[in-house]
C-alpha positions as CSV (number, residue, x, y, z in Angstrom):
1,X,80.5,221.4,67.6
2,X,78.4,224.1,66.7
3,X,80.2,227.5,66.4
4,X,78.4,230.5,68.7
5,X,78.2,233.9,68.0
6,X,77.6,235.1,71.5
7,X,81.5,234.0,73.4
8,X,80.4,231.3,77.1
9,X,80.8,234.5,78.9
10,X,78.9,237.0,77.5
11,X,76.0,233.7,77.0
12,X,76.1,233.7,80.9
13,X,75.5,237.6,81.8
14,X,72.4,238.1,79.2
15,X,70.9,234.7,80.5
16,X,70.9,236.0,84.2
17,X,69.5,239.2,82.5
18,X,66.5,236.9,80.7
19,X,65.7,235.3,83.8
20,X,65.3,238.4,85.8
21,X,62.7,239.6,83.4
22,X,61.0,236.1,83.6
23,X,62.2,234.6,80.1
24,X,61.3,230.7,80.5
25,X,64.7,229.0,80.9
26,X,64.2,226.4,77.8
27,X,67.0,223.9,77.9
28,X,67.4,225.1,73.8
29,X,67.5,228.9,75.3
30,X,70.4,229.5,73.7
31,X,70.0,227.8,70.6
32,X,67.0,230.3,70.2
33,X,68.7,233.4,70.8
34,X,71.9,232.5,68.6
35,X,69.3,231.8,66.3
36,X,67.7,234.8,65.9
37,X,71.2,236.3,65.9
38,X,71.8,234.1,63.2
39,X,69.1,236.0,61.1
40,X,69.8,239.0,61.9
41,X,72.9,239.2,61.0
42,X,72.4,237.3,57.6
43,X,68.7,238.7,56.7
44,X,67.2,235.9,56.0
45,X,63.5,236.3,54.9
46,X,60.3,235.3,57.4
47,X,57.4,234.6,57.1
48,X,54.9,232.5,54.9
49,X,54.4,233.3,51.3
């Protein structure tokens, strides 16, 4: 069971928010965003060498 940083509630109010703005609704949406949470939070480095 993966563990999310964003709680089932919160998820629910900024993916109406995506959808308004036209964000594709991906059915890995929120493995995306949680993602890029992920990296944020932990600074991972990007890009290639």
């Amino acid at each position: 069971m993966p563990r999310y940083m964003l709680s089932d509630e919160l998820w629910s109010k900024l993916k109406r928010i995506m959808l308004q703005f036209s964000i594709y609704d991906k059915r890995n949406l929120r493995m995306m965003v949680e993602g890029i949470l992920y990296r944020m939070r932990v600074g991972c480095p990007g890009g290639i060498s």
